[in-house]
C-alpha positions as CSV (number, residue, x, y, z in Angstrom):
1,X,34.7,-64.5,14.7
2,X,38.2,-64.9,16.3
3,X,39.7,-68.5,16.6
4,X,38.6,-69.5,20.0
5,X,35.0,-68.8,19.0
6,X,35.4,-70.6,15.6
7,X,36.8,-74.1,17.4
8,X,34.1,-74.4,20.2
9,X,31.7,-74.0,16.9
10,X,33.5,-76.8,15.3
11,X,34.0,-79.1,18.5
12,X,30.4,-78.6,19.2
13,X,29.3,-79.8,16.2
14,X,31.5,-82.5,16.0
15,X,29.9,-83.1,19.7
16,X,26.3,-83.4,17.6
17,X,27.2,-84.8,15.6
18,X,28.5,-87.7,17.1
19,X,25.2,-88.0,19.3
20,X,23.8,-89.6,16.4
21,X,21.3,-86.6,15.7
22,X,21.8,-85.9,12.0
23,X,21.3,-89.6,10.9
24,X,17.6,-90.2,10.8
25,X,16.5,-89.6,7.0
26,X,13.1,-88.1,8.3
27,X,15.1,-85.6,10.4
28,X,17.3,-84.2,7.2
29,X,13.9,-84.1,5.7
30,X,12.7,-81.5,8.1
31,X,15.7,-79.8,8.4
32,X,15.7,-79.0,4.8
33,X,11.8,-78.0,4.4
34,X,12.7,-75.6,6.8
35,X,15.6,-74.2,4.9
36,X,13.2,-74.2,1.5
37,X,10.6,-72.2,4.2
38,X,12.7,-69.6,5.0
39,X,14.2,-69.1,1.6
40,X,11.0,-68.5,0.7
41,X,9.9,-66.0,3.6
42,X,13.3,-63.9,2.9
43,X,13.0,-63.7,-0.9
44,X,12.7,-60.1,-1.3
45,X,15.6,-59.4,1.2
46,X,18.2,-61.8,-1.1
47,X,17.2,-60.6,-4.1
48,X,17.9,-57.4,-2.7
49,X,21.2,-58.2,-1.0
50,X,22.2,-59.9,-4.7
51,X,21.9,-56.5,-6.4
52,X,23.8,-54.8,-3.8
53,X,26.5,-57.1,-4.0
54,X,26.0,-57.8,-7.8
55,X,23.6,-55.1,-9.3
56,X,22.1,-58.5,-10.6
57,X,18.0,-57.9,-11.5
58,X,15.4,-59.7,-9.7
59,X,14.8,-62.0,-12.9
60,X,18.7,-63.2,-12.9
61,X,18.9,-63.2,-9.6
62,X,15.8,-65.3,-8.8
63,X,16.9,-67.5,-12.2
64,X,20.3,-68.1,-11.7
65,X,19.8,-68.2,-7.5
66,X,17.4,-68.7,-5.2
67,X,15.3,-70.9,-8.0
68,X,18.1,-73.3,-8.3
69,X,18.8,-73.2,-4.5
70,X,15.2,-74.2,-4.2
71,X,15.1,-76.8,-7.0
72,X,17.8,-78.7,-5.1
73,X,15.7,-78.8,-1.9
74,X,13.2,-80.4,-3.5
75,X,15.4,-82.3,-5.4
76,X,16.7,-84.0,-2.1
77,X,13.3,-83.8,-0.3
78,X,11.5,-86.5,-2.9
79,X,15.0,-88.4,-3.3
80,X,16.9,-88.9,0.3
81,X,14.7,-91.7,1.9
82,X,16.2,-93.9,-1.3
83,X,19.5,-92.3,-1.3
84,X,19.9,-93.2,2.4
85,X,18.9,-96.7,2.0
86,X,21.8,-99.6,2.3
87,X,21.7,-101.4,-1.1
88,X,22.8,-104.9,-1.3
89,X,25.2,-106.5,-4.0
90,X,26.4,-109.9,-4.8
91,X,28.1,-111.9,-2.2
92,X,31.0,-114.4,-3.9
93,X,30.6,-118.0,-2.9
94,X,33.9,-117.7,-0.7
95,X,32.4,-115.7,1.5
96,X,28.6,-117.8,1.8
97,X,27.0,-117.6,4.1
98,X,26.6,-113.6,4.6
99,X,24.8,-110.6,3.1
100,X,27.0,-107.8,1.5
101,X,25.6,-103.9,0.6
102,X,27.2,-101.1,0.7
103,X,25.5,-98.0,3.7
104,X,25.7,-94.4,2.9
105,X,26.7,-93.0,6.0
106,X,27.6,-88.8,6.7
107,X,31.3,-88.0,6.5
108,X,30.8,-85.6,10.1
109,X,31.5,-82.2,10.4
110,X,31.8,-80.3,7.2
111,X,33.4,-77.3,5.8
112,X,31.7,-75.1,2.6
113,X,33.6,-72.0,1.6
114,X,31.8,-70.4,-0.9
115,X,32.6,-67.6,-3.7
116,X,31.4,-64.2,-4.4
117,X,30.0,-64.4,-8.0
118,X,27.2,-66.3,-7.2
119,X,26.7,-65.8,-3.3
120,X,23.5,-67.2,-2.7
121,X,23.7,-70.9,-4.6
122,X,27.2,-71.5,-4.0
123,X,26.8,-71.0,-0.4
124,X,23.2,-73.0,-0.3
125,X,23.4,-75.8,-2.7
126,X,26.3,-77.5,-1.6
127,X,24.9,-76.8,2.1
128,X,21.6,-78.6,0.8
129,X,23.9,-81.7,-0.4
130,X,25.6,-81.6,2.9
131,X,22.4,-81.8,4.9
132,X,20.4,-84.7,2.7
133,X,23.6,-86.9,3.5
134,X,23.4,-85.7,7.5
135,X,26.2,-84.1,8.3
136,X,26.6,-80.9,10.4
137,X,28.4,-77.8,8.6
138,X,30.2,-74.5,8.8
139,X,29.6,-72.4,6.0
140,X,32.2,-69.3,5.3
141,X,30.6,-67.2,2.3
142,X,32.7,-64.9,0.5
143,X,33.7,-61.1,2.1
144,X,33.2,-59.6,-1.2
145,X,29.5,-60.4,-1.1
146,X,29.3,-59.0,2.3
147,X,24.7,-58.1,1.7
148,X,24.3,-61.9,0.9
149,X,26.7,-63.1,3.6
150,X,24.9,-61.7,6.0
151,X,21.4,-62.6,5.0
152,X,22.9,-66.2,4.9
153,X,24.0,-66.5,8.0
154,X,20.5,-64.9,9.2
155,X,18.7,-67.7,7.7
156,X,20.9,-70.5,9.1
157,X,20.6,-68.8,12.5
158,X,16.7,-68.7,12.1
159,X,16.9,-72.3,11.0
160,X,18.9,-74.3,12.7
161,X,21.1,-74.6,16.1
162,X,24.4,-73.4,15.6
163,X,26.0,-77.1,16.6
164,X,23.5,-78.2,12.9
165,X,24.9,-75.7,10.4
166,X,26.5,-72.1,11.2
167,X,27.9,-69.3,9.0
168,X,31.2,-67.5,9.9
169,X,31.6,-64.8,7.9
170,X,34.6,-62.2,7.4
171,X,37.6,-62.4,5.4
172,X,41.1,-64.2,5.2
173,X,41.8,-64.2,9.1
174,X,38.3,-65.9,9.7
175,X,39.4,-68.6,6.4
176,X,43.1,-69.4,7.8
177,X,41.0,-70.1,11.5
178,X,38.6,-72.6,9.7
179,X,41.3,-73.8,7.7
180,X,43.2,-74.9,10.5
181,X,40.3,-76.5,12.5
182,X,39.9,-80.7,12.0
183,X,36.8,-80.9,9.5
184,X,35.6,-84.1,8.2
185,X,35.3,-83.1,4.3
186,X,35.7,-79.7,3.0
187,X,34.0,-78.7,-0.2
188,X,35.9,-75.4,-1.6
189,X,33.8,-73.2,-4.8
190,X,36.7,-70.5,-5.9
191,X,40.0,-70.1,-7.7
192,X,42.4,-72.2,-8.3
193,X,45.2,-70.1,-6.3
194,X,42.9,-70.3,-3.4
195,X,42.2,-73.6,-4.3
196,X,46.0,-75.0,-3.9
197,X,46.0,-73.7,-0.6
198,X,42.9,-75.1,1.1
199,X,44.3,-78.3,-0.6
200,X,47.4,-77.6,1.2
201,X,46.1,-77.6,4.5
202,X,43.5,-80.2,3.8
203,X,46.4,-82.7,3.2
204,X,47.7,-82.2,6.8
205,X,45.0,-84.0,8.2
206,X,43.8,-86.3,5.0
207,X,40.8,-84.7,4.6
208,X,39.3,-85.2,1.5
209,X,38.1,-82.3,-0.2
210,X,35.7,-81.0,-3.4
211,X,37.4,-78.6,-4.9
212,X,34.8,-76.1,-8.2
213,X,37.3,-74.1,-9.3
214,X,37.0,-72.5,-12.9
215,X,39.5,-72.1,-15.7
216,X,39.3,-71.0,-19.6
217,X,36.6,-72.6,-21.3
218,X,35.9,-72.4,-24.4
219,X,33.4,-72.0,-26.9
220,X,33.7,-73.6,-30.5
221,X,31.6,-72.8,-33.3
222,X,32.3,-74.6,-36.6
223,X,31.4,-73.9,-39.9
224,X,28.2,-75.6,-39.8
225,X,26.9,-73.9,-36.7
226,X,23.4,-71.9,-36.5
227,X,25.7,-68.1,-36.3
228,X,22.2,-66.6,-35.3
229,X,21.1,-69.3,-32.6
230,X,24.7,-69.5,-31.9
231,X,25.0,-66.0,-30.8
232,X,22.5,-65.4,-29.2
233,X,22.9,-68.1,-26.6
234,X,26.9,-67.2,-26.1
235,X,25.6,-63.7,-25.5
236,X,23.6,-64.9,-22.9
237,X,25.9,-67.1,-21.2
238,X,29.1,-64.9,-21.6
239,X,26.7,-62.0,-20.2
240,X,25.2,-63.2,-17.2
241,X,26.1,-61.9,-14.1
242,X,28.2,-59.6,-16.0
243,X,30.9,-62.5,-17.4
244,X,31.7,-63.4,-13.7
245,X,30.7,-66.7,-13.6
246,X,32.8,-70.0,-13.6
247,X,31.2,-71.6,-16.2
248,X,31.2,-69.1,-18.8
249,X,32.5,-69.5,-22.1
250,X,36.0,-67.9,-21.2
251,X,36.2,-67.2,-25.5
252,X,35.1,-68.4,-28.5
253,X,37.1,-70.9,-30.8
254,X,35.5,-70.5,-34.1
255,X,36.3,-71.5,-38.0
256,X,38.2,-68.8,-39.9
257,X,35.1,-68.8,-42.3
258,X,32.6,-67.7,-40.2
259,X,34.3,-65.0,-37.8
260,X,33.0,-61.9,-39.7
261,X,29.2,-63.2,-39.9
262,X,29.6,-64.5,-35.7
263,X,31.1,-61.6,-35.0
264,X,28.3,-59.5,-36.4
265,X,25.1,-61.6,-35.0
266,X,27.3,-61.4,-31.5
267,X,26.7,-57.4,-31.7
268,X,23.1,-57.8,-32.6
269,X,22.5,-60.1,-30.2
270,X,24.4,-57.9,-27.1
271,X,21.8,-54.7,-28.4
272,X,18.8,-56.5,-28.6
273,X,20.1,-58.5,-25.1
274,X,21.1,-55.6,-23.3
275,X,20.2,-52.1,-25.5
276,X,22.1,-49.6,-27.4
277,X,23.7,-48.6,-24.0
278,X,23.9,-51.8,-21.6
279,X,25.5,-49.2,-19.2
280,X,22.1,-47.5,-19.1
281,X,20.6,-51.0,-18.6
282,X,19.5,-51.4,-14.7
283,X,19.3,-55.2,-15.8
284,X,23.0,-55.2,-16.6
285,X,24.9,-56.1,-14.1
286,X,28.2,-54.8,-12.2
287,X,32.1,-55.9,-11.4
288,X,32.1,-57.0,-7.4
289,X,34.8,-54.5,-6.6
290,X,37.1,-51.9,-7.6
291,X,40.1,-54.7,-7.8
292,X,38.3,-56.8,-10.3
293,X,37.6,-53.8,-12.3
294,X,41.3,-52.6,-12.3
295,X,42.0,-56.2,-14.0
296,X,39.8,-56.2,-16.3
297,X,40.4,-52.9,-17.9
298,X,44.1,-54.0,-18.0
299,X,42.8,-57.0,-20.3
300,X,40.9,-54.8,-22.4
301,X,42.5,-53.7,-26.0
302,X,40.9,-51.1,-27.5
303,X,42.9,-51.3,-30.4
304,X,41.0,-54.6,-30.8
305,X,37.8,-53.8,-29.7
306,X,35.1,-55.3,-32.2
307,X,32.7,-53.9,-30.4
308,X,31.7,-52.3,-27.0
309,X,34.2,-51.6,-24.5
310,X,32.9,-48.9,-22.8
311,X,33.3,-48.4,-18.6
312,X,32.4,-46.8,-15.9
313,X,34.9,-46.6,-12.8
314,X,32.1,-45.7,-10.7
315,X,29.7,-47.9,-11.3
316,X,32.3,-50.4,-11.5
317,X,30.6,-51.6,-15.3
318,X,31.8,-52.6,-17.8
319,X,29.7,-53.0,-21.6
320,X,29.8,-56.6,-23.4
321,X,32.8,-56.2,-25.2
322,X,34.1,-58.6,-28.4
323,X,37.9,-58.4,-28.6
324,X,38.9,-59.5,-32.1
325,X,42.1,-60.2,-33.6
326,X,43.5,-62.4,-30.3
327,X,46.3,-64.8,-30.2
328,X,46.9,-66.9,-26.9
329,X,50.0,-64.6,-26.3
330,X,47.5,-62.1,-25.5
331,X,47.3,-60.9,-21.9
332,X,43.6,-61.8,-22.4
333,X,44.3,-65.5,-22.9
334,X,46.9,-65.4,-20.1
335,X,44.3,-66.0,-17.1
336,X,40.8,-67.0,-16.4
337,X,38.8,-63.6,-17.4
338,X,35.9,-63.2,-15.5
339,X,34.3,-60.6,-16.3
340,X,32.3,-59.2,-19.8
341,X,35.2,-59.6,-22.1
342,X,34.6,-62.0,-25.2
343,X,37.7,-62.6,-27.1
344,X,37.6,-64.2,-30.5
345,X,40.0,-66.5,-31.6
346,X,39.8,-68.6,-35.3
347,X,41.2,-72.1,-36.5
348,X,41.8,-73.5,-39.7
349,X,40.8,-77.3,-38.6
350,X,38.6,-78.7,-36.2
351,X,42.0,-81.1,-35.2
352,X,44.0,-77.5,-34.8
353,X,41.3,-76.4,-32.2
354,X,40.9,-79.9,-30.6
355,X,45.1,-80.0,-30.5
356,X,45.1,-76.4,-28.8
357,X,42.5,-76.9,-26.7
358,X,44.0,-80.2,-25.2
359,X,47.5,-78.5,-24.7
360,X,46.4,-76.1,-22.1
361,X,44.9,-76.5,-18.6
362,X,41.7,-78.4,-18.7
363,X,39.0,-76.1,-18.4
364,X,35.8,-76.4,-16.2
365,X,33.1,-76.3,-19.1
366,X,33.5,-76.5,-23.4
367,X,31.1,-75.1,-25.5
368,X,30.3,-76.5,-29.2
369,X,27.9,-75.1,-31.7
370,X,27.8,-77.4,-34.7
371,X,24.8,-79.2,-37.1
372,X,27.9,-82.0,-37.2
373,X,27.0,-85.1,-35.2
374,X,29.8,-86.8,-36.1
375,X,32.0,-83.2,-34.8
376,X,31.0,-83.3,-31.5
377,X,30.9,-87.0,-30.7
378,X,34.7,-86.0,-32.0
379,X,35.1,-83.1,-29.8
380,X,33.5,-84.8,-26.7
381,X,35.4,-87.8,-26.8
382,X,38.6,-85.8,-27.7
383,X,38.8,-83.1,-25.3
384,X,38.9,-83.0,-21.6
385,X,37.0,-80.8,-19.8
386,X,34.3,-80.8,-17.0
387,X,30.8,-80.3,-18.5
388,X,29.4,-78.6,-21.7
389,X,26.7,-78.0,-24.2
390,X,26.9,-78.4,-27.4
391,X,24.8,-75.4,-29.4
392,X,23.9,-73.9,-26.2
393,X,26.3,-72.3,-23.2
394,X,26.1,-72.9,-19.4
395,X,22.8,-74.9,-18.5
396,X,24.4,-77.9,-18.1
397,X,25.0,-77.1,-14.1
398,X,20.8,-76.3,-14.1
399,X,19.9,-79.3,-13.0
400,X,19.8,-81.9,-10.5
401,X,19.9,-85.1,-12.7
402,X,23.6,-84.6,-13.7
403,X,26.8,-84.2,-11.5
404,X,28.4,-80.8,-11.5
405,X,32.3,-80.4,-11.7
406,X,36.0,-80.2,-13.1
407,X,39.0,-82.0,-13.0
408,X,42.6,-81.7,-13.3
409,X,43.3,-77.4,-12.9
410,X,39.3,-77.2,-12.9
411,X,38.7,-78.8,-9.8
412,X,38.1,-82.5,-8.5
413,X,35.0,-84.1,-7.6
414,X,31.4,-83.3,-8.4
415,X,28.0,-82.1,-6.7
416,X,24.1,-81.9,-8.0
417,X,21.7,-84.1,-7.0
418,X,22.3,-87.1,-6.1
419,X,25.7,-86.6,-7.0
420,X,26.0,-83.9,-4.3
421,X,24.1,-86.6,-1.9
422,X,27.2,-89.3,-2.7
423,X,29.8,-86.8,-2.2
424,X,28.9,-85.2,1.5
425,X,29.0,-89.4,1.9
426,X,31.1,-92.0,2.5
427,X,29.9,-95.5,1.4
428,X,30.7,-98.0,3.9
429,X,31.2,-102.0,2.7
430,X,30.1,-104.6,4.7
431,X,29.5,-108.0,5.0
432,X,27.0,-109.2,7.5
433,X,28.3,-113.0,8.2
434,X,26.2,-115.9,9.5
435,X,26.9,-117.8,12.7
436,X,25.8,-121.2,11.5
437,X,28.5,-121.7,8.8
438,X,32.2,-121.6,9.6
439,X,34.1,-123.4,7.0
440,X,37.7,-124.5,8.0
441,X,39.5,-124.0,4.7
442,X,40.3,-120.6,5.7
443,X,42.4,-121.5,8.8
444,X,45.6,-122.9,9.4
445,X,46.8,-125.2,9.4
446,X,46.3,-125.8,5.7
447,X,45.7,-128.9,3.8
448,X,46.5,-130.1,0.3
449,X,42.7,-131.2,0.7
450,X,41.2,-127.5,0.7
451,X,43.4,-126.2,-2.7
452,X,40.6,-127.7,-5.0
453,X,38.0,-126.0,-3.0
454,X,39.8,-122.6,-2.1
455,X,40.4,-122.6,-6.8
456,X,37.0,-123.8,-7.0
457,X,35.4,-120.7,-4.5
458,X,38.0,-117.9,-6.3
459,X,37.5,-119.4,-10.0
């Protein structure tokens, strides 16, 4: 879509919009069932677009995709009539006699720019949030997932009237267009290189912004921890989707006394996960492209390969691989992996691990597997970082009763739920003031005879 095209879709939304279309609560309700409706229809065709672009299995792509995506529709369907609702709050005496509340109203037109790893919820959730709250959007998914883009933007055209919510899809010449277009909010899901620069050009107009970007989280297991239970759930969440997901535990942080024994449940639990081969798995996973590959192989040590590391280039696969042995002057602690590489790092105190942790960038999610309560009310007071677990990895973002989000180097703001609901919304203040009382204290020209009143009103 050249640029001409892209700002008549964005002026004739704005247009839409501002006809007052989107604000009815019952409207955003229909909207959305028909969203849930043709999710449902097209099933077969995204999990099939999600193993083209992913190799991901119907199970994880169904799990970790178009479940969720659905969950959130109904989510907002039983919740937007009371999320739309004005609520009232106390009114001071100085200002009697009024009502004061407080009116979720839609921000406008809105832009969503979603990621490749996880093309399908990243591009539908927030689109979801955006819609309960009743503004109009533009979605750009990712070029890299070009299967899922496509049956995307077929669903929205089936859907809805390109002036509701539209998909422009291609690559960075369609993202400068959108980027320089006047949108109301802009919610961003990627990394935080693209991330600076949608921030950049966000700032030339003040328009606030979401921003889910990612970052190295990690995964600490202390020396009470269940090693067994432990593993096996750090397998899974390192694993899925082949490591390339924002939320996974970037490496593990454990106690020096326990690395041998986690290091050994953490192979058992990749061969009775994945098989002797996971290569030969048609479960497993693969890398999105040849690029992403490249890197990772260039993070990959064999000479301190614990276990896997096995690839193939044409497959673009790589095995669950354990690096042991790691220092954070590693290459592989240099950058946000991405990808099936687990390196294994040790302390010799919890405060060591807390300290190093709290010196770098602050990471989207931690990870803490511990029988200590006293630990990880430590840890999770101690340590800044966007979500977590403790003793399990990644389903913390599974569920639409908690916010979803980083901050600092991680990202800003949060969606989920109602969460998502208040962000695509801005919450007006009002006060609704009576005509029968005018009290004169306020006007000038003041008298020594209103001071007493005036302290006792702001006292």
């Amino acid at each position: 879509m050249d640029a001409e095209k892209i700002k008549n879709l964005v002026d004739g939304q704005r247009q839409y919009f501002l006809t007052g279309a989107t604000l009815d609560p019952e409207g955003r309700i229909g909207a959305l069932k028909r969203l849930r409706d043709c999710i449902r229809a097209k099933e077969d065709g995204i999990l099939a677009a999600l193993r083209t672009d992913l190799g991901k299995s119907r199970s994880e792509g169904y799990m970790c995709e178009v479940g969720l995506t659905l969950s959130e529709i109904s989510y907002m369907l039983s919740h937007i009539r009371r999320f739309a609702r004005e609520r009232t709050v106390h009114t001071p005496l100085a200002q009697f006699a009024s009502r004061s509340f407080i009116k979720p109203s839609p921000y406008g037109v809105v832009l969503i720019m979603s990621p490749w790893n996880y093309p399908f919820l990243l591009t539908m959730e927030p689109l979801v949030d955006a819609l309960a709250a009743g503004n109009t959007a533009v979605v750009k998914p990712s070029a890299y997932s070009p299967a899922t883009s496509r049956i995307v933007a077929q669903i929205l055209t089936e859907c809805f009237s390109e002036r509701y919510a539209a998909a422009v899809t291609g690559g960075r010449a369609e993202n400068t267009c959108l980027l320089q277009e006047h949108f109301d909010y802009i919610f961003f899901t990627g990394s935080q290189a693209v991330g600076k620069e949608v921030m950049r050009h966000a700032a030339e107009r003040l328009t606030p912004v979401t921003l889910e970007l990612g970052g190295k989280s990690p995964c600490i297991v202390d020396e009470t921890a269940d090693l067994k239970l432990a593993a096996r759930r750090i397998v899974f969440g390192k694993f899925l989707n082949c490591g390339q997901t924002c939320v996974a535990p970037d490496y593990i942080y454990c106690d020096r006394k326990v690395e041998e024994k986690l290091i050994s449940e953490i192979g058992k639990q990749i061969r009775k996960q994945f098989g002797d081969d996971p290569l030969a798995n048609p479960d497993y996973g693969k890398i999105i492209n040849e690029k992403h590959f490249d890197r990772l192989c260039g993070l990959l040590d064999e000479k301190k390969t614990a276990y896997g590391g096995k690839k193939e280039k044409e497959t673009l696969r790589i095995a669950p691989t354990v690096l042991r042995d790691v220092t954070f002057d590693d290459p592989v602690m240099q950058e946000e992996i991405f990808g099936p590489l687990l390196p294994v790092l040790t302390y010799d105190s919890l405060e060591e691990a807390m300290a190093k942790i709290n010196s770098m960038a602050h990471p989207l999610a931690l990870y803490l597997f511990t029988r200590n309560k006293a630990s990880a009310k430590t840890v999770l007071s101690r340590c800044g970082f966007g979500g977590g677990c403790i003793n399990d990895t990644v389903i913390h973002l599974a569920t639409s009763e908690m916010g979803f989000g980083g901050f600092g180097e991680s990202g800003m703001g949060a969606y989920h739920g109602k969460a998502g609901f208040m962000t695509f919304s801005h919450h007006k203040s009002i006060v609704d003031k009576k005509l029968w009382l005018d009290l004169p204290m306020r006007y000038q020209p003041y008298r020594p005879v209103y001071d007493k009143v005036i302290r006792l009103f702001l006292n």
